[in-house]
C-alpha positions in Angstrom: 56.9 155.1 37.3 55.5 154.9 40.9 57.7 152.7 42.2 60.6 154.7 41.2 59.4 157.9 43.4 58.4 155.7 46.6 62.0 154.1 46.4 63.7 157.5 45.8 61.7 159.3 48.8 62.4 156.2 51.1 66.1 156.7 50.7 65.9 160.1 51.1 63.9 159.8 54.3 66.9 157.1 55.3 69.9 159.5 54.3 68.5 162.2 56.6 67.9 159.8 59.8 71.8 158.7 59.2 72.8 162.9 59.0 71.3 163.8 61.8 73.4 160.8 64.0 76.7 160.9 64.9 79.3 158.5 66.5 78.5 160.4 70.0 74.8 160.0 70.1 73.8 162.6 72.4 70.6 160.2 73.8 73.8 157.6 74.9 74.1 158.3 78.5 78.1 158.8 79.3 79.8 156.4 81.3 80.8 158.0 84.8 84.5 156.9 86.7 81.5 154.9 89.2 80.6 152.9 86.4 84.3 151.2 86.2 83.9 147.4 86.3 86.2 145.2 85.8 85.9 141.5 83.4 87.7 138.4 82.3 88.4 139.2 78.7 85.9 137.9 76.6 83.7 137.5 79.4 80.8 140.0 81.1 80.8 138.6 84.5 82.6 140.3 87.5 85.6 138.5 88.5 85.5 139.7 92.4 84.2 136.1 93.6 86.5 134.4 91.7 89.6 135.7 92.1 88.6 136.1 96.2 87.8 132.3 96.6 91.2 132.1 94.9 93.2 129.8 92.6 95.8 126.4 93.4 99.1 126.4 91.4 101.3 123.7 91.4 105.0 124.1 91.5 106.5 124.3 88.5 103.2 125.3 86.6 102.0 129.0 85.4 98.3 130.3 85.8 97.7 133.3 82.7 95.1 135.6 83.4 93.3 138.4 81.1 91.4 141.1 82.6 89.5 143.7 80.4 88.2 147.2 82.1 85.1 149.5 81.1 85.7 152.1 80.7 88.8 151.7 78.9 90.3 154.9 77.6 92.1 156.3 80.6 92.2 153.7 82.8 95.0 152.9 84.1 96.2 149.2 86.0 98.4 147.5 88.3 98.6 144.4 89.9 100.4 145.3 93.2 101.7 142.2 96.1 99.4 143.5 98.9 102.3 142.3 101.5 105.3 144.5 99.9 103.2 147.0 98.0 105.5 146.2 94.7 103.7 146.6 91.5 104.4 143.9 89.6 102.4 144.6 85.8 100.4 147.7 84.4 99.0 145.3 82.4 96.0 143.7 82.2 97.5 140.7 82.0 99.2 138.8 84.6 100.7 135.3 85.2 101.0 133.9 88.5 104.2 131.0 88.7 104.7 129.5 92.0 108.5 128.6 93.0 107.7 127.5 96.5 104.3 126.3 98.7 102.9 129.9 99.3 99.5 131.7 100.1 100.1 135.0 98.4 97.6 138.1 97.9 97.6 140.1 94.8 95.3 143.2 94.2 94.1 144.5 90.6 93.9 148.2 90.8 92.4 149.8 87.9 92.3 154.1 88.3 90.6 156.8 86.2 92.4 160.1 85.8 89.8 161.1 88.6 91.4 159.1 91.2 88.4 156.9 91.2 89.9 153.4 92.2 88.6 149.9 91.4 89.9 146.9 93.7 90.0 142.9 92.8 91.5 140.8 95.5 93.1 138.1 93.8 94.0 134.9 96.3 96.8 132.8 94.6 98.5 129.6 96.3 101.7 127.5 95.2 101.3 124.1 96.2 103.6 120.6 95.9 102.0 118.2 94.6 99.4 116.0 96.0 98.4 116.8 99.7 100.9 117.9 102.8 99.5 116.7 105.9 99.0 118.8 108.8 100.1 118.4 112.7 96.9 117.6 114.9 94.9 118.9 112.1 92.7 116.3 110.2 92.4 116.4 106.4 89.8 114.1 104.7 89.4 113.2 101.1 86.3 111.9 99.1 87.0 108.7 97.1 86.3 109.9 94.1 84.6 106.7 92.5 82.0 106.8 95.1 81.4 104.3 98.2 83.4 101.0 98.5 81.2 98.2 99.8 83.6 95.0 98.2 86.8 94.6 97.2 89.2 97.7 96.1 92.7 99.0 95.9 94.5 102.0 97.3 97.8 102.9 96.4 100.1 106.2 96.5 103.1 107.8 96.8 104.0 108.5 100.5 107.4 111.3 101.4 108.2 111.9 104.4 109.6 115.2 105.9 112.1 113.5 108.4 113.0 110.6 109.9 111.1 109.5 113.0 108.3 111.4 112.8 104.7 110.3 112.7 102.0 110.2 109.9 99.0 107.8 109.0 97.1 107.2 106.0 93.6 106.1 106.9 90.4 104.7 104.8 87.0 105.4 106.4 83.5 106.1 106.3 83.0 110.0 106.7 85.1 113.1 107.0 88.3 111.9 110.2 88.3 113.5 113.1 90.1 111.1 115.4 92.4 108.0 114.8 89.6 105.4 115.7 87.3 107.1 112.5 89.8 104.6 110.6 89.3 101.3 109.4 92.8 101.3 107.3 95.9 102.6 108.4 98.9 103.3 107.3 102.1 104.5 109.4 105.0 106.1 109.7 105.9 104.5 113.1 108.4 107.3 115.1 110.4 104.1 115.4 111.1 104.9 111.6 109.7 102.1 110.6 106.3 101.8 108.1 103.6 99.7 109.8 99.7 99.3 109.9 96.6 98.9 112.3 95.7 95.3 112.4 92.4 95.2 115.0 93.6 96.4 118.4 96.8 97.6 117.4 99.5 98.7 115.3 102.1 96.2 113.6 104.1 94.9 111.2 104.8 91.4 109.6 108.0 92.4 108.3 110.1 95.6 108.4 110.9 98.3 106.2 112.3 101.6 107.4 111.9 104.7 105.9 114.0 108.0 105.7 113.4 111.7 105.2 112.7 112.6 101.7 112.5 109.7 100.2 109.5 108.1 98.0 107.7 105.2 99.3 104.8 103.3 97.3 101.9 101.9 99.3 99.5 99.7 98.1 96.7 98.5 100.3 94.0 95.5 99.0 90.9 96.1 100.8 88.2 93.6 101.3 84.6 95.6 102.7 83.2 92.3 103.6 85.7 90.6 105.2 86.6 93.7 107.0 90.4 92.8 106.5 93.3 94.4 104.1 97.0 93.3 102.8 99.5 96.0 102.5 102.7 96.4 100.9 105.2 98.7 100.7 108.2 99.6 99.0 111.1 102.6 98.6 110.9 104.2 94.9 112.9 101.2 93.1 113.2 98.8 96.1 111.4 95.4 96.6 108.1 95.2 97.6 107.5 94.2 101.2 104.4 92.9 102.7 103.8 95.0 105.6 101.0 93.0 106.5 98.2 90.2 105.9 94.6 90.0 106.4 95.1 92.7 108.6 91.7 93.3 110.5 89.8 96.9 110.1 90.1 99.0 113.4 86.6 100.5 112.9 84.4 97.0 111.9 82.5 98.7 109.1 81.3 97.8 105.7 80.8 101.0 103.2 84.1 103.6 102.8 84.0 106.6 100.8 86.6 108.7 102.4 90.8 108.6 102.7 92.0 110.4 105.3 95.7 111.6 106.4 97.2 113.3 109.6 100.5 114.0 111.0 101.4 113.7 115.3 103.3 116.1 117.5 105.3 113.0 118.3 108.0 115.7 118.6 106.8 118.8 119.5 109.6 120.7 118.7 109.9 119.6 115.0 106.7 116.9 114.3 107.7 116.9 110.4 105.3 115.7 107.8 104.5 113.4 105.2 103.6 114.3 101.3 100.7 112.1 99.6 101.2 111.9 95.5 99.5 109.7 93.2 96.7 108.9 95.1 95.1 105.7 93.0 91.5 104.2 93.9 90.4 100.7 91.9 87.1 99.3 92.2 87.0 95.8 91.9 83.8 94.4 93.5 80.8 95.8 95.0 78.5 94.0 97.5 75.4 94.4 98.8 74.6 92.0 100.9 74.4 92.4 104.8 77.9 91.9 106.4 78.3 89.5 109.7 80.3 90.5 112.6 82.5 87.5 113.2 80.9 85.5 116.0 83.7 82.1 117.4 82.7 78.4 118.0 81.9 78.7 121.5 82.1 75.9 124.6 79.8 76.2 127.4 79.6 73.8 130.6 76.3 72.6 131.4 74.8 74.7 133.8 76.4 77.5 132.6 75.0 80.6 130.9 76.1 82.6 127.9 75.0 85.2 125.6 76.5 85.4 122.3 76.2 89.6 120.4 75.4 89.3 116.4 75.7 92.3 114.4 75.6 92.2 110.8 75.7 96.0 109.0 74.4 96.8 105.7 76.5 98.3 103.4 73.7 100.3 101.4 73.0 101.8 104.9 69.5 100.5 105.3 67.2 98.4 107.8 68.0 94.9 108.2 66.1 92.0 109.2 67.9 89.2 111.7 66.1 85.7 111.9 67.6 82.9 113.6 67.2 79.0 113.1 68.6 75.8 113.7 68.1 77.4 117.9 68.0 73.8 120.2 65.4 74.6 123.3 67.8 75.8 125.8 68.3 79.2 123.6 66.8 82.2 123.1 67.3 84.9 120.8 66.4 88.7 121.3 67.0 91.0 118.4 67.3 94.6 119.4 66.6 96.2 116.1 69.2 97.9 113.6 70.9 94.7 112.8 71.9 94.0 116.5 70.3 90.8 118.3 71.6 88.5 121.3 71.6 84.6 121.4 71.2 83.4 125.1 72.3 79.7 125.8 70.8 78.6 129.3 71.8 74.4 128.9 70.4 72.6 131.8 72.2 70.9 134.8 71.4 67.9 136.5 69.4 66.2 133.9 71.7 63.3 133.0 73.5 65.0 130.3 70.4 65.6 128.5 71.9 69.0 126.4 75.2 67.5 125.6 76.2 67.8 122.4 77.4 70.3 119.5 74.8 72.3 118.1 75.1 74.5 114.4 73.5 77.8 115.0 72.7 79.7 111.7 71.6 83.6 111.6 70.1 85.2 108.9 70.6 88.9 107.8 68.5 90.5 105.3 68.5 94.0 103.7 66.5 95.4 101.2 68.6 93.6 97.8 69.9 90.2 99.6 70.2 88.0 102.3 73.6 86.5 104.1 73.9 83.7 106.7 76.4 83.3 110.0 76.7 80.0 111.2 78.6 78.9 113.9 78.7 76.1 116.5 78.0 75.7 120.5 79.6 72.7 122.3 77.8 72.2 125.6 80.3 69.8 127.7 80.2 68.2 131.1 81.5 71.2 133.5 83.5 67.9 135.5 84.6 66.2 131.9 88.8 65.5 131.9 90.7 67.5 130.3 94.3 68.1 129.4 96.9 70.3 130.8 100.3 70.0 128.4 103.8 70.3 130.0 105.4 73.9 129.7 108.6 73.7 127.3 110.4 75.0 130.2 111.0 71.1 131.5 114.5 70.3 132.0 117.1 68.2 133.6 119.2 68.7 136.4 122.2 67.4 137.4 123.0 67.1 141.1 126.1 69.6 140.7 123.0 72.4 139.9 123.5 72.1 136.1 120.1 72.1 134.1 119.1 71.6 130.9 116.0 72.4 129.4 116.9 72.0 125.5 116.8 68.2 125.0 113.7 66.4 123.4 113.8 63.5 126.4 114.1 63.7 130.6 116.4 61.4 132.5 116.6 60.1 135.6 118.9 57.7 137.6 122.6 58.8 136.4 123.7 60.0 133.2 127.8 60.7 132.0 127.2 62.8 129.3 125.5 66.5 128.9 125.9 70.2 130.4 126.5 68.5 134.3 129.0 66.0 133.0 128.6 62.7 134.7 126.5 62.6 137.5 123.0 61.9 139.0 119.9 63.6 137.4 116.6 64.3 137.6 113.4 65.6 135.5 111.5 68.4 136.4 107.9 69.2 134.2 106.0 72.3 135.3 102.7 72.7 134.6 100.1 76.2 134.2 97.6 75.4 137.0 94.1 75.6 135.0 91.2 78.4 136.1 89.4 76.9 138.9 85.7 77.6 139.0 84.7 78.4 142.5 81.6 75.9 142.4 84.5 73.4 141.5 87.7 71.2 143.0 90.0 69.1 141.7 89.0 65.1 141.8 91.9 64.0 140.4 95.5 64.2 138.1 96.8 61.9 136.7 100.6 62.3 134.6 101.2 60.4 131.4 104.9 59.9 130.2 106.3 58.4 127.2 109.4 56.4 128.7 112.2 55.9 125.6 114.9 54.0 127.6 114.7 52.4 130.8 118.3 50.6 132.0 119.3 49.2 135.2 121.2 46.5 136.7 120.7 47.4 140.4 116.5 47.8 141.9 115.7 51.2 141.4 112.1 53.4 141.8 111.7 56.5 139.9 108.7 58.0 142.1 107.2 61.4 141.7 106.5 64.4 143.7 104.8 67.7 143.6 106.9 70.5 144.3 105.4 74.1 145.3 103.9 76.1 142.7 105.7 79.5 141.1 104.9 82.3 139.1 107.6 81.3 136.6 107.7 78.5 134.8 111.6 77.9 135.0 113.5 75.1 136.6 115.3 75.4 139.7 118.6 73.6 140.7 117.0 73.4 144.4 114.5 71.3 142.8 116.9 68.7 142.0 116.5 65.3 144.8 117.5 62.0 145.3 116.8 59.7 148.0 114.1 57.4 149.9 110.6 58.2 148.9 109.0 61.5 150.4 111.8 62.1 152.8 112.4 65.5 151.0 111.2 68.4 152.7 110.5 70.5 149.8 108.3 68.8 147.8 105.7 66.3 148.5 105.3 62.6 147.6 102.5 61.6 145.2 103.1 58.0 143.8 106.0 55.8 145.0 107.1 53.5 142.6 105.8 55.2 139.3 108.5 53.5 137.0 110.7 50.8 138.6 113.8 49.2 137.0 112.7 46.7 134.7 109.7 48.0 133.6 109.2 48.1 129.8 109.5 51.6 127.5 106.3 53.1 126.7 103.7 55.0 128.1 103.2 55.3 131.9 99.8 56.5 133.4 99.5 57.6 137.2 97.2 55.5 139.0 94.1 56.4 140.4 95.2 56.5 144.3 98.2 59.0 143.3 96.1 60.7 140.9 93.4 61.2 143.5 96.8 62.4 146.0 97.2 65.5 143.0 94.3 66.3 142.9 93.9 66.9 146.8 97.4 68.9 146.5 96.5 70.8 144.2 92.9 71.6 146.1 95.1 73.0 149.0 97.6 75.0 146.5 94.2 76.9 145.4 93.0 77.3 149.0 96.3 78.5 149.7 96.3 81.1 147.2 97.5 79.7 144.4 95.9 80.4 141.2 95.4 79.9 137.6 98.6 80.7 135.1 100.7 79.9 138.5 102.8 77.0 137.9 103.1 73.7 139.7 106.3 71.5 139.2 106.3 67.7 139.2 109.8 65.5 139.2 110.6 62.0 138.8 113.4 61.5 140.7 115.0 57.4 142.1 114.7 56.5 145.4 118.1 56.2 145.8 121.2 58.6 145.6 123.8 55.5 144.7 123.2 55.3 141.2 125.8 54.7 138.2 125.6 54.8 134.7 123.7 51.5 133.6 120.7 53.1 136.6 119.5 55.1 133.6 115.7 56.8 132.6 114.8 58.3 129.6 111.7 59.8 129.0 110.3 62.3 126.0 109.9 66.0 126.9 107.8 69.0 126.0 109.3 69.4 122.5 108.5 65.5 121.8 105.0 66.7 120.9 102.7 64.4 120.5 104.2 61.9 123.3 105.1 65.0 125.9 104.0 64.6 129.6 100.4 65.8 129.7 98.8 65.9 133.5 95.2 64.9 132.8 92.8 66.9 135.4 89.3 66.2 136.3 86.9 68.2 138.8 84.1 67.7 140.7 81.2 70.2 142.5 82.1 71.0 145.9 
């Protein structure tokens, strides 16, 4: 029975290597009080990182930790407030509940009976939730479902700390560290009032105040391609207002990835500051085509010069290629590189109107996925072609007592017996903006147009017309007010005699070319006298006679007649 013996000596050999151990193996090197590290139960890492870079509690909300020492016989703990010194556990648990917005350190002090001490800064902080904003200080927030090149939402809860203050909340590309990094804003106006950036400047379409701790949803519709947003607002249960429409970006770009918020020193002494919760991102389109800068219809005088900018920017941050067509032969286009390019229109002069005309102009803008196209139009016009100047709404009546009235839809003349003078003799005054004058350029002519509605007399009457001294206001004067023989009045001047006469049938009435040619040489000596454009020149159909009555009676429309109001049609020359 081999086996049996080589089994029986195997175990023996096996009971005498167990004897000759015991639970303190003597070749186990003893743990000295330097060797004292400290864990997160269950865990073999050292916690001193973590619990320096800290942890963020909400309000309301507990954080439970579970700490584990080595050595552990005779080690003692305490988790101590390192601003009071107060122990607050011998355990080595410890939970950490935040009753108010706090930054609060906590140190872990486990001791051997040595006196040996091992340290763990722990950095806790109680927060609100959400995000506080911070006076003059800039905080920036990365959109979580990447960069926004189409169409998206953004809505959240906005709580202000007090009334009047000042706070924005901004959508951008990049971390904010000025106002103008926006292309969405949001405001709490110090007026007290919630209102948005639209372009050049802040406003509002409709008004919606807001108050000191109370909740106020915002919801803001971008489109990245148009460059434009719709926002809406409304107090927590309140109707919805539209703060404002198609509300153009304040920085013209097309990729976002970041929301930003800020609050002004608006004042000093107490700026207050606004709480964002619920912070909601939607994706609804994404676009990758190049995006246009807008670029208007343009006019441009023969002769003339003018260089039209294009930008288009690509929203996947690449190169783009600008090509233009459709160019007619007095243009030329430069492109500059990085999507930037100018269009230079040179039309010529003096060649018998030979680049009159409207021309379509088409750019094309290609990145490395797509292409887009901006198309808009040039009008090259004669520089000395008519135009029209309409009468200012300020036109009125005036009675010869001093009474005026600018409110009705028609001018009279002659003598009325009803209206704010009562019955006496009236006339109509029409002022007009004196156009820009280019200094190549005078006036030829300008000629009046009226609409005449009623046109009574039983005695001979002339309603003539004069030019009376130009203003910077557009209102009506009572000294403007005249009756009497035909330029005998030493404060205006006489342009046509005779312009209406009693008799004559309603309708429309045209200046004549003599009196028109008469305007236009007045108004040549108002601009070498100073005068200029946005100034404004009155004219006044007045009778030639001061002994009207009631059946001596001249209607005529006004400025709110619309399409039949006075127009003065104006026509230049070159010097």
């Amino acid at each position: 029975m081999k086996i049996n013996k080589y089994i029986t000596l195997i175990f023996c050999a096996l009971l005498i290597g167990v004897l000759s151990c015991s639970n303190d193996d003597a070749n186990n090197p003893e743990l000295s009080d330097k060797d004292l590290t400290v864990y997160f139960w269950g865990e073999g890492d050292d916690v001193s990182g973590i619990a320096w870079e800290g942890y963020d509690v909400l309000i309301g909300e507990t954080l439970d930790l579970k700490l584990q020492v080595s050595p552990k016989d005779d080690t003692s703990v305490a988790w101590i407030d390192d601003a009071t010194g107060e122990v607050l556990s011998t355990n080595v648990d410890f939970t950490y509940a935040p009753t108010k917005e706090e930054s609060r350190r906590i140190n872990f002090v486990a001791t051997r009976p040595s006196g040996y001490q091992k340290e763990i800064v722990f950095n806790f902080r109680g927060n609100l939730d959400g995000f506080t904003s911070k006076v003059n200080e800039w905080q920036s927030v990365l959109i979580p479902q990447g960069t926004q090149t189409g169409t998206f939402t953004v809505e959240f809860d906005m709580i202000p700390s007090k009334d009047n203050m000042d706070g924005i909340v901004g959508v951008l590309d990049g971390v904010a560290t000025t106002y103008s990094n926006n292309s969405c804003i949001v405001r709490l106006n110090p007026s007290g009032k919630i209102d948005a950036f639209n372009d050049t400047g802040y406003g509002a379409d409709n008004e919606l105040e807001y108050h000191a701790g109370f909740t106020y949803h915002v919801k803001m519709d971008i489109d990245v391609v148009t460059m434009s947003y719709d926002i809406y607002a409304n107090v927590q249960g309140g109707n919805v207002v539209e703060i404002g429409k198609d509300y153009k970006f304040r920085r013209k770009i097309t990729h976002l990835d970041y929301w930003s918020m800020v609050a002004g020193d608006f004042n000093i002494a107490d700026p207050g500051t606004h709480r964002i919760l619920n912070m909601e991102i939607t994706t609804h389109t994404q676009n990758q085509a190049p995006v246009f800068l807008d670029v208007n219809d343009a006019v441009l005088a023969e002769g003339n010069t003018l260089d039209v900018d294009i930008e288009a920017v690509d929203p996947l941050g690449g190169n783009i290629i600008l090509q233009a067509n459709n160019l007619p032969r007095f243009a030329q286009f430069i492109d500059h590189g990085f999507g930037k390019g100018t269009i230079s229109f040179n039309p010529y002069s003096n060649c018998g109107g030979c680049d009159l005309g409207l021309y379509d102009i088409t750019i094309v803008a290609t990145n490395s996925a797509e292409s887009s196209n901006l198309d808009f139009a040039i009008e090259v016009v004669d520089p000395n072609a008519a135009f029209d100047v309409n009468v200012d709404l300020a036109d009125a009546t005036i009675w010869g007592n001093g009474a005026i009235d600018p409110s009705w839809f028609q001018l009279f003349g002659g003598h009325v017996d009803t209206g704010v003078g009562g019955n006496d003799h009236v006339v109509g005054v029409m002022p007009f903006a004196l156009p820009d004058l280019p200094a190549d350029k005078k006036v030829k002519s300008a000629v009046l147009k009226v609409n005449v509605k009623n046109n009574n007399s039983w005695i001979t009457v002339e309603y003539d017309v004069y030019a009376i001294q130009p203003r910077v206001s557009s209102e009506v004067l009572a000294s403007d007010f005249f009756l009497g023989a035909y330029d005998t009045d030493g404060n205006a001047t006489g342009i046509q005699k005779g312009f209406i006469k009693n008799g004559d049938p309603v309708g429309e009435f045209v200046m004549d070319d003599a009196s028109g040619a008469n305007l236009g040489t007045y108004m040549n000596n108002l601009y070498e006298n100073g005068a200029s454009a946005g100034e404004f020149m009155f004219l006044r159909i007045s009778a030639n006679r001061n002994d009207l009555d009631t059946w001596a009676h001249l209607q005529f429309d006004a400025g709110e007649s619309g399409a039949t109001a006075p127009i003065l049609t104006v026509t230049y020359e070159n010097k």
